[in-house]
C-alpha positions as CSV (number, residue, x, y, z in Angstrom):
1,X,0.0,0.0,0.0
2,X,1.5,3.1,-0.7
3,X,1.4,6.4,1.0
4,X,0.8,9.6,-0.6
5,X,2.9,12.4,0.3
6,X,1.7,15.7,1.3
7,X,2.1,18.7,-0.7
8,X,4.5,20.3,1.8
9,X,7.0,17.3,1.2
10,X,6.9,17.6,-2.4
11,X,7.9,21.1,-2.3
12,X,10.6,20.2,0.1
13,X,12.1,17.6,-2.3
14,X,12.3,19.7,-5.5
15,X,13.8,22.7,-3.8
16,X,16.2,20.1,-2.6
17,X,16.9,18.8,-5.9
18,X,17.3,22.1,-6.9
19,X,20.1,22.9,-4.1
20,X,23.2,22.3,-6.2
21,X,22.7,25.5,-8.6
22,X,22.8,28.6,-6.0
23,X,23.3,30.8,-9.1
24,X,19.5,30.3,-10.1
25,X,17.5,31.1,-7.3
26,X,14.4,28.9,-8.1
27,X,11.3,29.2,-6.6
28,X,8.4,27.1,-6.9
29,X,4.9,27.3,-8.8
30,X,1.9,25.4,-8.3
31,X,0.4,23.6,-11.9
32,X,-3.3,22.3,-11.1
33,X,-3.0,20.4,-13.9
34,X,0.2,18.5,-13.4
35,X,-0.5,18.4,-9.5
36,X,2.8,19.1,-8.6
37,X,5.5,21.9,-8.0
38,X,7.3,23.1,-10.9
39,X,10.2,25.0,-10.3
40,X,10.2,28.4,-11.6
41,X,13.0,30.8,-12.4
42,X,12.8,34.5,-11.0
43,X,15.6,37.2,-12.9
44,X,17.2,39.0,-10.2
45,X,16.7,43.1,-10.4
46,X,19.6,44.9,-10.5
47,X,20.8,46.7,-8.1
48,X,20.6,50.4,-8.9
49,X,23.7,52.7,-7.2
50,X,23.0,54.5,-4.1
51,X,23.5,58.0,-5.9
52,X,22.3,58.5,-9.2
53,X,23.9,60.7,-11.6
54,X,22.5,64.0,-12.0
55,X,24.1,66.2,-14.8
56,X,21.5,68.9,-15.4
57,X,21.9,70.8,-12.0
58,X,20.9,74.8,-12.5
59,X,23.9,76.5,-13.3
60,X,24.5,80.5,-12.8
61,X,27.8,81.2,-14.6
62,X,29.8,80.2,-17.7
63,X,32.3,78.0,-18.1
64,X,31.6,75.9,-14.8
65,X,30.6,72.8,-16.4
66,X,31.4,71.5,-19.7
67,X,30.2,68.5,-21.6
68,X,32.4,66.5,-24.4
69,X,31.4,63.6,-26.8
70,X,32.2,62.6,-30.3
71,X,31.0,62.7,-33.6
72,X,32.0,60.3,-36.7
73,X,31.6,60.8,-40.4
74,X,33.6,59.8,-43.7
75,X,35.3,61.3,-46.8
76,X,33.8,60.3,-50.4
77,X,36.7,57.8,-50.3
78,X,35.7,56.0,-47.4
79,X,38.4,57.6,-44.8
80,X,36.5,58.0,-41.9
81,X,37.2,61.2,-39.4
82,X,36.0,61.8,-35.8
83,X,34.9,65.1,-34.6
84,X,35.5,66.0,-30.4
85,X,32.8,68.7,-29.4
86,X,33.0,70.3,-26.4
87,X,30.1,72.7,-25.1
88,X,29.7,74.9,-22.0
89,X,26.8,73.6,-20.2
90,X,25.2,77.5,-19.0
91,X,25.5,79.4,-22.1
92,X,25.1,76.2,-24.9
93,X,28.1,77.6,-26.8
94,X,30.3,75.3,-28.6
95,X,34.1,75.8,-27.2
96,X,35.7,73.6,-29.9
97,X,35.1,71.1,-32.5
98,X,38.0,68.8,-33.1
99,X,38.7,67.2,-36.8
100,X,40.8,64.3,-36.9
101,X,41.3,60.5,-38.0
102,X,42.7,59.6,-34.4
103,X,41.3,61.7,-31.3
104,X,43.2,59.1,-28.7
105,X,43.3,60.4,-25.1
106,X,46.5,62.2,-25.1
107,X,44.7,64.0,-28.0
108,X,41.5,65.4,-26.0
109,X,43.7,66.4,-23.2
110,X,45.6,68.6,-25.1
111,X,42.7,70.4,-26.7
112,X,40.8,70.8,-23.1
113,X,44.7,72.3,-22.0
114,X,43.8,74.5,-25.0
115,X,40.6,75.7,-23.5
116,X,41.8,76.1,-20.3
117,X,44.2,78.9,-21.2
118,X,41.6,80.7,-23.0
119,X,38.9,80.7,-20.3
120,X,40.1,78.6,-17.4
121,X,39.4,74.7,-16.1
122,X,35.8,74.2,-15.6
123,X,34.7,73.0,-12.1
124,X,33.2,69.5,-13.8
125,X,33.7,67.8,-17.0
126,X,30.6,65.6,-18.3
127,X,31.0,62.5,-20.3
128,X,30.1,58.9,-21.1
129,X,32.6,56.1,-20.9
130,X,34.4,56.1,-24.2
131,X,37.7,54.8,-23.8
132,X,39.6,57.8,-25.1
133,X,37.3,59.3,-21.5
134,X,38.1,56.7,-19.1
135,X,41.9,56.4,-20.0
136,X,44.8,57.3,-17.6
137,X,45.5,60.9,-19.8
138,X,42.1,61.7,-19.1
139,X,41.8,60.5,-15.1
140,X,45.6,62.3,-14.8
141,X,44.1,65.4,-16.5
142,X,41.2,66.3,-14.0
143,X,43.0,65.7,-11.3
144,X,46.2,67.9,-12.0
145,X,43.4,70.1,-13.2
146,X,41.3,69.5,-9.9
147,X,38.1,68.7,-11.9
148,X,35.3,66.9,-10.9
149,X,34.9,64.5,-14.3
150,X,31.2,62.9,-14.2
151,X,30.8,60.0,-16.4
152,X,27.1,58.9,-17.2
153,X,25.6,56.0,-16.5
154,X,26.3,53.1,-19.3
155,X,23.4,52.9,-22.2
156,X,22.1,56.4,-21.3
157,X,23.3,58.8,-23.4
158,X,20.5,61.8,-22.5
159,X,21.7,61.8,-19.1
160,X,24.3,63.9,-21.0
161,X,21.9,65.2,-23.0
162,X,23.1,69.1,-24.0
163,X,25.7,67.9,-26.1
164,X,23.8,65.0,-27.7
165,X,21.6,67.6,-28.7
166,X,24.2,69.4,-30.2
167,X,25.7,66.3,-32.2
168,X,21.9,66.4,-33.7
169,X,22.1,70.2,-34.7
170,X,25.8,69.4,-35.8
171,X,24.9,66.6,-38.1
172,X,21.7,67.8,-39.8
173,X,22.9,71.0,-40.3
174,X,26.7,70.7,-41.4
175,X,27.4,66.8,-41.8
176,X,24.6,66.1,-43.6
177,X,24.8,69.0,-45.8
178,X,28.0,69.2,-47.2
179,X,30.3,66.6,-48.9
180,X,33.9,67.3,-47.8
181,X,36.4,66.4,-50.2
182,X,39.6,66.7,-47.9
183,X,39.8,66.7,-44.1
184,X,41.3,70.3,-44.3
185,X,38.0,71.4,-46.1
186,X,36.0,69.5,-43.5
187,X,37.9,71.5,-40.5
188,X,37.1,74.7,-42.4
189,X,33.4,74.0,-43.2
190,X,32.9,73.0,-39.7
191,X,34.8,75.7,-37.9
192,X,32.8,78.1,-39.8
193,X,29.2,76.2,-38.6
194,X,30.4,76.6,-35.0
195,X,30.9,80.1,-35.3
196,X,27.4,81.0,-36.9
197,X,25.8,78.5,-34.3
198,X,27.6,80.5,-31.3
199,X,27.1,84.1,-33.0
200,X,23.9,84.2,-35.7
201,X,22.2,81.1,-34.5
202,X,19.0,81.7,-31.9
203,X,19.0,78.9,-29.2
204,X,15.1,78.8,-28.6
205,X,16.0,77.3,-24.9
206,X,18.0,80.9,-24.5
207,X,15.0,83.3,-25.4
208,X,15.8,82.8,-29.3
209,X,19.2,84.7,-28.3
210,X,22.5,82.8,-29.6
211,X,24.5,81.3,-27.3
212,X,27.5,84.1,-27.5
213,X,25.1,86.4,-26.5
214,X,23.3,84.7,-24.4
215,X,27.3,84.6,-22.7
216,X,27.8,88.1,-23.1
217,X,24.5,89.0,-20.6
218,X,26.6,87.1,-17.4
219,X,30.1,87.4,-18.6
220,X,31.2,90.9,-20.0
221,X,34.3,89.8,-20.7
222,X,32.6,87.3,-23.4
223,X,32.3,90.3,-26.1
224,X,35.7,89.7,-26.8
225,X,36.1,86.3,-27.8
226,X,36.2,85.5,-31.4
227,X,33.0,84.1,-31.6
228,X,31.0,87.3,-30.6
229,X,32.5,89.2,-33.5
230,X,30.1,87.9,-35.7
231,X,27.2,88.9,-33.7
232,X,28.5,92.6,-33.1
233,X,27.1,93.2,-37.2
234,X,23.3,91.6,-35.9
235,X,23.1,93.1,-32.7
236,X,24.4,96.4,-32.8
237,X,22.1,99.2,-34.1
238,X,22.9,102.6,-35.1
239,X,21.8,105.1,-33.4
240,X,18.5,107.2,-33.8
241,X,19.5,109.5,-36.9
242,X,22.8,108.7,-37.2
243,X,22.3,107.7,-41.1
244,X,20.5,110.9,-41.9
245,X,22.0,113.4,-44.3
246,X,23.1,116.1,-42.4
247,X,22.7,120.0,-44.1
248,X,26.1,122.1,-43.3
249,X,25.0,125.8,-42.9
250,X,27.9,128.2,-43.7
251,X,28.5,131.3,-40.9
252,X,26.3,134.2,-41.7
């Protein structure tokens, strides 16, 4: 005669069974049909960090944060070229685009050296975590620099969203538009798109002003740089009457 086990046993045996694979946490699921256990496999969530990146806090002045990424594109005979665009995170204004076949890490460093003696190391660098970014020229950088470098969190790229959205402006605008027959005439074409973006172009998240401008309201000494030249022709007016013929009356 035999005996029939209770429920409670059977779901003691499989989990037994089921002992020698720790890495699979199983846990068990009743099937009316089958009247038994079946062992069912639950994905483990993963753990999240304690502090999660935040990239967009308010800012109140230039050239505290900046935010750095890459762009790729080709020549009609296939020789591919990398562009490094660097933006300042208050003002939107692009602070360099780099055109080259090779932007290693010793590369990068030397262009943000470049911006540093033109208007000083940033308080925080933004990034994701390309390997020309996460190398030692780039760790060694920031911290002889004393800069705080954020890198965002892996697979989400609008957490460093400002320049992403520049890379879009960038490529629909210039890349797409042109066909560059030589890298030099690809560092020329592009040079002269940054300067009309930072000087001409209205930023419609700036009150339509561009992003020199927009600069020039916190930082005075902005009007100098090169890039607010352009402007000086577009917002400048002439004074009330000052293109009126004037009528000379002679003595008497």
């Amino acid at each position: 005669m035999s005996a029939t086990l209770p429920a409670s046993a059977v779901a003691t045996v499989a989990v037994d069974q089921r002992a020698t694979r720790p890495d699979r946490p199983q846990h068990l699921a009743w099937c009316p049909g089958q009247d038994r256990c079946q062992p069912v496999t639950v994905r483990r969530r993963q753990d999240r960090p304690d502090e999660p990146f935040r990239p967009h806090e308010a800012l109140r002045a230039c050239d505290l944060r900046r935010s750095l990424d890459f762009v790729s594109d080709a020549l009609p005979n296939g020789r591919r070229f990398r562009i490094l665009a660097v933006i300042d995170d208050f003002s939107r204004e692009c602070l360099a685009t780099v055109v080259d076949t090779s932007l290693p890490g010793q590369r990068v460093v030397r262009e943000l050296d470049k911006l540093v003696a033109l208007r000083g190391a940033p308080a925080a660098m933004v990034s994701d975590n390309g390997t020309e970014l996460t190398g030692n020229a780039a760790l060694r950088w920031a911290q002889e620099r004393g800069v705080a470098w954020h890198y965002i969190q892996p697979g989400k790229p609008m957490q460093n969203g400002l320049v992403e959205g520049f890379n879009g402006r960038l490529r629909d605008e210039c890349l797409n538009e042109h066909v560059f027959a030589s890298l030099a005439e690809a560092r020329a074409l592009i040079e002269a798109w940054r300067i009309d973006y930072n000087a001409i172009r209205p930023h419609g998240r700036l009150g339509r002003l561009p992003p020199a401008l927009y600069a020039a309201r916190f930082d005075p000494s902005a009007r100098q740089r090169p890039d607010a030249i352009a402007n000086a022709a577009v917002a400048t007016t002439a004074p009330t009457g000052a293109n009126e013929e004037q009528t000379l009356h002679s003595p008497g």
